[in-house]
C-alpha positions in Angstrom: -24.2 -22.7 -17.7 -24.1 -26.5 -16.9 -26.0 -27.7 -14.2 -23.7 -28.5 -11.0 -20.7 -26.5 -10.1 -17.0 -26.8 -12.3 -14.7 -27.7 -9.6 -11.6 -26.0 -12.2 -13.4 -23.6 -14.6 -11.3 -23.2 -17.3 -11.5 -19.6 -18.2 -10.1 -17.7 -21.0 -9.0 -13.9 -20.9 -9.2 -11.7 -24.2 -7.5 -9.0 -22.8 -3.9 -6.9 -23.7 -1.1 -7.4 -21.9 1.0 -5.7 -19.5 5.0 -6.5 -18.8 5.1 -5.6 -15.0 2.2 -8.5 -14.8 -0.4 -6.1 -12.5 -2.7 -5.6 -15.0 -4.3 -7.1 -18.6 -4.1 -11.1 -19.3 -1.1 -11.1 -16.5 -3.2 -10.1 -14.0 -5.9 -12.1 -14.8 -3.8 -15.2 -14.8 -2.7 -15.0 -11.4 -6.7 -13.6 -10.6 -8.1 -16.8 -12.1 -5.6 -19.2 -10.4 -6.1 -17.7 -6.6 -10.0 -18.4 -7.3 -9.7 -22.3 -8.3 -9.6 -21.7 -12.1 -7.0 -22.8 -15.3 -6.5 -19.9 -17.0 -6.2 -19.6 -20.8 -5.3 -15.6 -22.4 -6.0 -15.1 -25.8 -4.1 -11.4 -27.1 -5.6 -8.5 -28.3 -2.5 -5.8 -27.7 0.9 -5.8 -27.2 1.5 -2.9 -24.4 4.9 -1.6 -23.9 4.0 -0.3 -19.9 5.2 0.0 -16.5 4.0 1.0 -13.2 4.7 4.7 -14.4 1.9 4.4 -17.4 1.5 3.7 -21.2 4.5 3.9 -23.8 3.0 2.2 -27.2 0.3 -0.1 -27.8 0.7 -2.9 -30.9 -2.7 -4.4 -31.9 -2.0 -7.5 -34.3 -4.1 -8.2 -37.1 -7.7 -8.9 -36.3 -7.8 -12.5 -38.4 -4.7 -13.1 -35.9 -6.9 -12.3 -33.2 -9.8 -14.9 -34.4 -7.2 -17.7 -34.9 -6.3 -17.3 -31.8 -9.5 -17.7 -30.5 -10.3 -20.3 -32.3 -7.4 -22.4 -31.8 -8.5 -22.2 -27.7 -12.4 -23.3 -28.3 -11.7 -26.0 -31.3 -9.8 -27.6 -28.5 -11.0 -26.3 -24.9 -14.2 -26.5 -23.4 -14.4 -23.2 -22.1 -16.9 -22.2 -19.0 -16.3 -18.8 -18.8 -14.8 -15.9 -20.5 -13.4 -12.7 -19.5 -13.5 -9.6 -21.6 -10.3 -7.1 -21.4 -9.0 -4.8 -23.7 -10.2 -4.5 -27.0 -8.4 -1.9 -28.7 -10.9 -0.7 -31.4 -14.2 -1.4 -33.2 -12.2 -4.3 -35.5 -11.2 -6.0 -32.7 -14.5 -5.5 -31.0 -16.3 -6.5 -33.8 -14.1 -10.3 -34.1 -14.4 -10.9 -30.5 -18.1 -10.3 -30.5 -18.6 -12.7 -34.2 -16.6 -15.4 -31.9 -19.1 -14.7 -29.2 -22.1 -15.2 -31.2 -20.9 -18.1 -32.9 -19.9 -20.4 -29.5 -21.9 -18.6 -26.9 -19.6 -19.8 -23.9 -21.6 -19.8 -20.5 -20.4 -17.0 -18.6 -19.1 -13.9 -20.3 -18.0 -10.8 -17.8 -17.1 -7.6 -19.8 -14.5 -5.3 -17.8 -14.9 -2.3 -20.6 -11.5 -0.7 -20.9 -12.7 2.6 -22.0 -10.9 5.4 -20.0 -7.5 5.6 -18.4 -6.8 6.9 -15.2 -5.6 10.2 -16.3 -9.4 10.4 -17.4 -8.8 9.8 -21.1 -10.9 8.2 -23.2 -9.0 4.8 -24.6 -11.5 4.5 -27.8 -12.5 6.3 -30.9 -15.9 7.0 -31.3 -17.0 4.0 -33.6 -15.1 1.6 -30.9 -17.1 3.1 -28.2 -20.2 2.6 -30.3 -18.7 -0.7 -30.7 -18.5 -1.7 -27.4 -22.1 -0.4 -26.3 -23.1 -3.1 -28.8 -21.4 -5.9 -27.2 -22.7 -5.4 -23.9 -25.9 -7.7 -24.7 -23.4 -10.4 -25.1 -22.2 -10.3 -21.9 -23.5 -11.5 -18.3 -21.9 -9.1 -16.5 -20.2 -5.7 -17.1 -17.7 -4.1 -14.8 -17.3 -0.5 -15.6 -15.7 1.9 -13.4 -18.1 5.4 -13.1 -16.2 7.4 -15.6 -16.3 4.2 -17.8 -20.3 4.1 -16.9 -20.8 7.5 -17.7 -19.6 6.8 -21.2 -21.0 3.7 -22.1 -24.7 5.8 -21.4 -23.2 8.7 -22.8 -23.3 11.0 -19.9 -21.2 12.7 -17.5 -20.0 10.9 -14.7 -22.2 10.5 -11.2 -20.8 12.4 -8.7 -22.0 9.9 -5.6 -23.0 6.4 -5.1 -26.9 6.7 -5.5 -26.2 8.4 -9.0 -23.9 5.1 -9.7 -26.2 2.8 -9.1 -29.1 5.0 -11.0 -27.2 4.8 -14.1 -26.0 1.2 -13.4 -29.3 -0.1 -13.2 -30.5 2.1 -16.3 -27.1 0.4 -17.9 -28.9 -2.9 -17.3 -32.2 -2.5 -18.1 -30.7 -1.1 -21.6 -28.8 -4.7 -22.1 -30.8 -6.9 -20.3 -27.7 -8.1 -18.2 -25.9 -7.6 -14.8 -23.5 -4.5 -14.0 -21.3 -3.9 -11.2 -21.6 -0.7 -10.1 -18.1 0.0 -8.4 -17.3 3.2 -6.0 -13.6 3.6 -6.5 -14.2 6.7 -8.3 -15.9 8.5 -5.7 -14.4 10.6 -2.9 -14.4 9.2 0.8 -13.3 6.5 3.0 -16.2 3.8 2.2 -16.0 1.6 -1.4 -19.4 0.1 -1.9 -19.5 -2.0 -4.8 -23.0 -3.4 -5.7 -24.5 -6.0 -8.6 -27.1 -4.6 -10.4 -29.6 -5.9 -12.6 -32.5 -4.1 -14.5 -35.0 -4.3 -11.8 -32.3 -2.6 -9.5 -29.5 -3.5 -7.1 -29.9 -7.1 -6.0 -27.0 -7.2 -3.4 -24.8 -4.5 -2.0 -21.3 -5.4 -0.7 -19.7 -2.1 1.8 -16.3 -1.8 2.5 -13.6 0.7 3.2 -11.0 2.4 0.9 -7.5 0.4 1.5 -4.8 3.4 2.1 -2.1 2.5 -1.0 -1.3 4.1 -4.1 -0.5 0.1 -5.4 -3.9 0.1 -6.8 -3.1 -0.9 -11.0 -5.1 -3.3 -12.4 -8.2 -3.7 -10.0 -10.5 -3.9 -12.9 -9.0 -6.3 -14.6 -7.9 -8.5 -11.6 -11.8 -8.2 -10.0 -13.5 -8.8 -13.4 -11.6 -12.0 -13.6 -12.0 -13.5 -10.3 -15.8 -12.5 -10.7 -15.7 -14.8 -14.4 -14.2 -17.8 -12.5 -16.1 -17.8 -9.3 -19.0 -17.6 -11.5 -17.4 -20.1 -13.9 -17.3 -22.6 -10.6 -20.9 -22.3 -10.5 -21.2 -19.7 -7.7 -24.4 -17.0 -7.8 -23.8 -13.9 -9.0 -24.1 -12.2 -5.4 -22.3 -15.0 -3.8 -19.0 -14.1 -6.6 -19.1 -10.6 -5.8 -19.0 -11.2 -1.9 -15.8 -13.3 -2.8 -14.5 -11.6 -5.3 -14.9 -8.3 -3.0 -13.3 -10.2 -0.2 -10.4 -11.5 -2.1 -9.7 -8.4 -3.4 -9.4 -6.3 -0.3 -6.8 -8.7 1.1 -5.2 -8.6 -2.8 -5.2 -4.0 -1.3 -3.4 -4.9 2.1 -1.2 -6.7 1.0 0.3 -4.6 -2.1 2.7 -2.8 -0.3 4.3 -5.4 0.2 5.4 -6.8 -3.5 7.3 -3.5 -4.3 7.3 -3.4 -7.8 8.2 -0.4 -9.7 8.2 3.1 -8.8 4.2 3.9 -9.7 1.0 2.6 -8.9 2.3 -0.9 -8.4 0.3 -3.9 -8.3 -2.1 -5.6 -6.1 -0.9 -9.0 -4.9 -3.1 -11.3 -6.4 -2.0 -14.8 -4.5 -1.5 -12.6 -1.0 -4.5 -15.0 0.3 -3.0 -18.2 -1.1 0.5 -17.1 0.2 -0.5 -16.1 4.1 -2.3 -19.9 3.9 1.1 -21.4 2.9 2.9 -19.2 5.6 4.6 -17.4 2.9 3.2 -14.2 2.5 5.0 -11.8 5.3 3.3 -8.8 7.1 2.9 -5.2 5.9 5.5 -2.4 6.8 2.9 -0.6 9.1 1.9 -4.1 10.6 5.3 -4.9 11.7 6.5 -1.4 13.0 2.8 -0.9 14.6 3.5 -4.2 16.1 7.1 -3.0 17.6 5.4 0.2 19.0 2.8 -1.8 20.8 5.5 -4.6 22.6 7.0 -1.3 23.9 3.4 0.4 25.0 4.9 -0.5 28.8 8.2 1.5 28.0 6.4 4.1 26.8 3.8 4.7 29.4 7.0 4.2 31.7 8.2 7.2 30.1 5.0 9.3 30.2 5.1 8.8 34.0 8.6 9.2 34.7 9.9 12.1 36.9 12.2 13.8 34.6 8.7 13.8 31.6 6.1 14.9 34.5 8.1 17.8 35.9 9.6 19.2 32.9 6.0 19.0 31.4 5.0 20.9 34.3 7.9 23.3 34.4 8.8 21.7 38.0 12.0 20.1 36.9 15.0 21.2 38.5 17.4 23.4 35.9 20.7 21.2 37.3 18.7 18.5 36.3 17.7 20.2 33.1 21.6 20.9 32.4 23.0 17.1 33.0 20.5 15.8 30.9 21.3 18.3 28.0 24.8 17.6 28.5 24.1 13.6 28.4 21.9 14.4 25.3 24.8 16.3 24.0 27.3 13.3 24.2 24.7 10.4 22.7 23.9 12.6 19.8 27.6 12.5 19.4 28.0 9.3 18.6 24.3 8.9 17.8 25.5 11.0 14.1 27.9 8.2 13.8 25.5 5.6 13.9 23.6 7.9 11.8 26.5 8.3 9.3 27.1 4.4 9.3 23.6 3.9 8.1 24.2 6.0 5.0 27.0 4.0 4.2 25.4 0.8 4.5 22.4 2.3 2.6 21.7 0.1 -0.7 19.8 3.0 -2.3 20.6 6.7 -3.0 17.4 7.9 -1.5 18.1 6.1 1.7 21.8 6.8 1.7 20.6 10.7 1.3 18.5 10.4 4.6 20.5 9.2 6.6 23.2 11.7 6.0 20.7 14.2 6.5 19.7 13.0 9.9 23.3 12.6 10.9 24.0 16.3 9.6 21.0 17.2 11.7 21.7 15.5 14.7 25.0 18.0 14.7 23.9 21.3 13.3 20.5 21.6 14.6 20.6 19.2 18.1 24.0 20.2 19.6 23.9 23.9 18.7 20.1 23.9 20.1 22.0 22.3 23.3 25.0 24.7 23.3 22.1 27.6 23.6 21.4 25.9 26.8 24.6 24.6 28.2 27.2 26.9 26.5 29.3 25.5 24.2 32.6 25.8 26.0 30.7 23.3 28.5 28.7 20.8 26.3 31.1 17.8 26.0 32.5 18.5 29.7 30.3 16.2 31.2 31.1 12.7 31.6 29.3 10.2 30.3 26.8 8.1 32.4 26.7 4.2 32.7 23.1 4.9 30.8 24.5 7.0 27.9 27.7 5.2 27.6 25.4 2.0 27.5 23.3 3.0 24.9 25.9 4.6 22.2 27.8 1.0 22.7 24.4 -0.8 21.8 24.2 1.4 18.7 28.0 1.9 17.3 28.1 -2.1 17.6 25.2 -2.5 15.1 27.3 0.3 13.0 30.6 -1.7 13.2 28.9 -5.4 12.2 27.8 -3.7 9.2 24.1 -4.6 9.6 21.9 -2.4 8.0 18.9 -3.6 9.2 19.9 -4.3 12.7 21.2 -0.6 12.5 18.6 1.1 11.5 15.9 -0.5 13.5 18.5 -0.1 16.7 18.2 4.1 15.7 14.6 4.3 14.8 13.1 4.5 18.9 15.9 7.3 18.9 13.5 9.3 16.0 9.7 7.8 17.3 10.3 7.4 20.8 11.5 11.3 20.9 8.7 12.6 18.8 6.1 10.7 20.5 7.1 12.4 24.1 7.8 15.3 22.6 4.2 16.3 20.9 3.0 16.5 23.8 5.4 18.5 25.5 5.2 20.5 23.3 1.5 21.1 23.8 2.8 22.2 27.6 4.5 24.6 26.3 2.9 28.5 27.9 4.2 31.9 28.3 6.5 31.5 31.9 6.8 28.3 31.3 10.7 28.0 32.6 11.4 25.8 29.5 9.0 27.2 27.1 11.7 27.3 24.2 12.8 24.4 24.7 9.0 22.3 24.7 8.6 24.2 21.3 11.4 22.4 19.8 9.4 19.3 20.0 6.9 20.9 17.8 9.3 20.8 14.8 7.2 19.0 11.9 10.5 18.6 10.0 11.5 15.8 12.8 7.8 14.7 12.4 8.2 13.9 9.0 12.1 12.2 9.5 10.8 10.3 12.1 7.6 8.7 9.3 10.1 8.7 6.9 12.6 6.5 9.2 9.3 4.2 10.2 8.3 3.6 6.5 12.1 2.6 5.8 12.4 0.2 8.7 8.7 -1.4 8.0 10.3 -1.8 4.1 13.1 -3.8 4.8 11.6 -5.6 7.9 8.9 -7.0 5.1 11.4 -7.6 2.2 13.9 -9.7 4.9 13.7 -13.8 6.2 12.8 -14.3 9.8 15.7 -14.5 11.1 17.2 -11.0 10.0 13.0 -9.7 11.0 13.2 -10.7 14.1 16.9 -9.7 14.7 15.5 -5.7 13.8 12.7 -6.2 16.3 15.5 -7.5 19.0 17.5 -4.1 18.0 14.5 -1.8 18.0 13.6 -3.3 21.8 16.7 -2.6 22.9 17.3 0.6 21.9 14.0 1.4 23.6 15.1 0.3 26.7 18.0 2.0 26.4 15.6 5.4 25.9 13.9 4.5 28.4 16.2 4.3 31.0 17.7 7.6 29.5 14.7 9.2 30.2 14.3 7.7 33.6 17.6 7.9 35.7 18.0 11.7 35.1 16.2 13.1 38.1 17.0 10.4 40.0 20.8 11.3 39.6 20.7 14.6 40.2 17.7 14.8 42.9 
């Protein structure tokens, strides 16, 4: 590598392609742009693929291949190079000629070898192939199943074993391999560099909770080619690289392409610099749950939560609040029901009916059990409950879908957060034993992270204005519980 660093590395991928752009020479476009670089792809495969896996792969000729190649370095200084998918020992074989014959300074080999389903990607002679062209490269990236392969044993069951067969790995090529933990079970994902003396730095981190995980390899492979390409040490790229693409993990959830194992975002770094890149789902609804920690803990220590906790709770009390219940689930189903309508997908539109159904079948007959039929819409509605079904049918009539549904979620997660642990009060003589158990219902557990996930979905996917006009609907409605749950003793004492 030249002396000094390349403030733009220009970096060429020789990779395959993929249409959704979160993996192959897509991927490592947008990889080698959020690290400083100009990226340059040279193809190797044509992949017809989603999020939802492989459908047919199209390998041009292999003189196609070489003209390709060297149409880019006839023209291009080229400071480093990224190896992808190379489809068989032909293709192998060209790249590795093209190698040999321009030696570019930095060269980082991401093996494609084995798919996630744990097939193997290459015949025999390509694997033997490959195993050749690794003393061409500076640094390999296998995963451990790819590891295992490339020494031709099975695959290492924990990190120590990783990095014994990583260093082995480069003591046999005389280069650098990252050994990378993604494979392994648990919460930690270590990735170390290792050389043939051993590891010679060791970056920890945790596992990123998302299924949006396709293209990793080829994404970190690439940054680690153009950080190097910008004249960074090899420890120094991996820190970065590592770094980089943790951030590239949090913030996947967030891009919501195809139905799969989306994508990582790539430019989610670049983006939150340029104010542009919003929050997660679970950062924006765990940010709503914690402006209302007051009204929650308001709840908690509320009369009509302490003494039917601890069975004190007078049962004419008990009964008006049943009945009150009883006329906001009412019209709660109709907010519920509006919500479906609105709903721009099936699956939401199918939820929301089902909660509405719910709120009917199950809720008011539970109350009837209590109350008696005959007497459950006797009662006339308080100022409170009359209050907070006109906050909620008023989001239902202006037709806004987000407003609404964020206006009904405290209704779901206030309700079960009370409830669990009620329901952990629940004992034999407890005078309202039955009733604490109904808290302990894990269908409602799961509607309520079901309703959550929704809200945090379209709270990311919407502008500001519409964001913050969800949180305004969700506070409200939470004030609205809380002084639901509050004035009941207090009106019947």
């Amino acid at each position: 590598m030249s002396a000094g660093r390349v403030q733009v590395p220009r970096v060429l991928s020789i990779a395959g392609t993929d249409p959704t752009g979160g993996a192959g020479i897509q991927a490592d476009l947008k990889s080698i742009a959020a690290h400083g670089g100009y990226g340059m792809a040279v193809v190797t495969a044509l992949v017809a693929q989603n999020t939802r896996g492989v459908r047919s792969v199209h390998r041009p000729p292999a003189d196609f291949l070489r003209e390709q190649l060297d149409a880019v370095s006839d023209d291009v200084e080229i400071d480093a190079v990224k190896l992808g998918m190379l489809v068989d020992a032909e293709v192998i074989e060209t790249v590795a000629a093209w190698l040999e014959q321009l030696r570019p300074p930095v060269v980082v080999l991401d093996p494609v070898m084995v798919a996630t389903s744990g097939d193997r990607l290459l015949d025999a002679e390509a694997e033997q192939a490959m195993r050749d062209l690794l003393p061409r490269a500076d640094l390999v990236t296998p995963n451990v199943p790819e590891l295992a392969v490339l020494l031709g044993e099975e695959p290492a069951t924990d990190w120590p074993g990783v990095l014994d067969q990583a260093r082995r790995l480069a003591a046999g090529t005389g280069g650098r391999v990252l050994a990378k933990g993604g494979h392994l079970d648990g919460t930690e994902l270590p990735d170390a560099l290792v050389g043939p003396e051993g590891v010679e730095t060791e970056v920890t981190g945790e596992r990123v909770a998302t299924s949006n995980t396709h293209g990793t390899g080829c994404s970190m492979s690439s940054a680690l080619a153009t950080l190097r390409g910008r004249g960074l040490p090899w420890p120094e790229a991996v820190a970065a690289a590592k770094e980089w693409l943790t951030a590239s993990l949090r913030a996947a959830d967030t891009l919501q392409v195809g139905e799969g194992h989306g994508p990582v975002s790539h430019l989610a770094t670049l983006w939150d610099r340029a104010g542009l890149h919003g929050p997660t789902p679970a950062e924006i609804t765990d940010g709503w749950w914690e402006d209302i920690a007051g009204i929650r803990a308001d709840i908690d220590a509320g009369a009509f939560v302490t003494a039917l906790g601890e069975g004190t709770l007078d049962a004419a009390a008990f009964r008006w609040y049943l009945a009150q219940d009883a006329l906001y689930l009412r019209e709660y189903s109709r907010a519920l029901a509006a919500a479906s309508t609105l709903a721009p997908t099936a699956a939401e539109q199918s939820f929301w009916a089902g909660a509405a159904g719910e709120a009917i079948d199950t809720e008011l007959a539970l109350h009837g059990t209590w109350v008696g039929e005959d007497d459950l819409f006797a009662a006339a509605p308080s100022p409170v409950t009359r209050a907070y079904v006109d906050h909620l049918l008023a989001l239902a009539a202006r037709g806004d879908y987000a407003g609404l549904i964020a206006g009904v979620l405290p209704c779901f997660w206030i309700y079960e957060d009370v409830g669990r642990r009620l329901a952990a009060l629940a004992r034999p003589g407890h005078p309202y034993e039955t009733w604490l158990h109904t808290y302990a219902d894990e269908s409602f557990a799961e509607a309520t992270r079901r309703a959550i996930a929704l809200v945090g979905e379209h709270a990311t996917a919407a502008d500001g204005s519409t964001r913050e006009r969800m949180r305004e609907a969700f506070l409200v409605s939470a004030r609205h519980e809380e002084a639901f749950f509050t004035t009941t003793t207090s009106r019947n004492s």
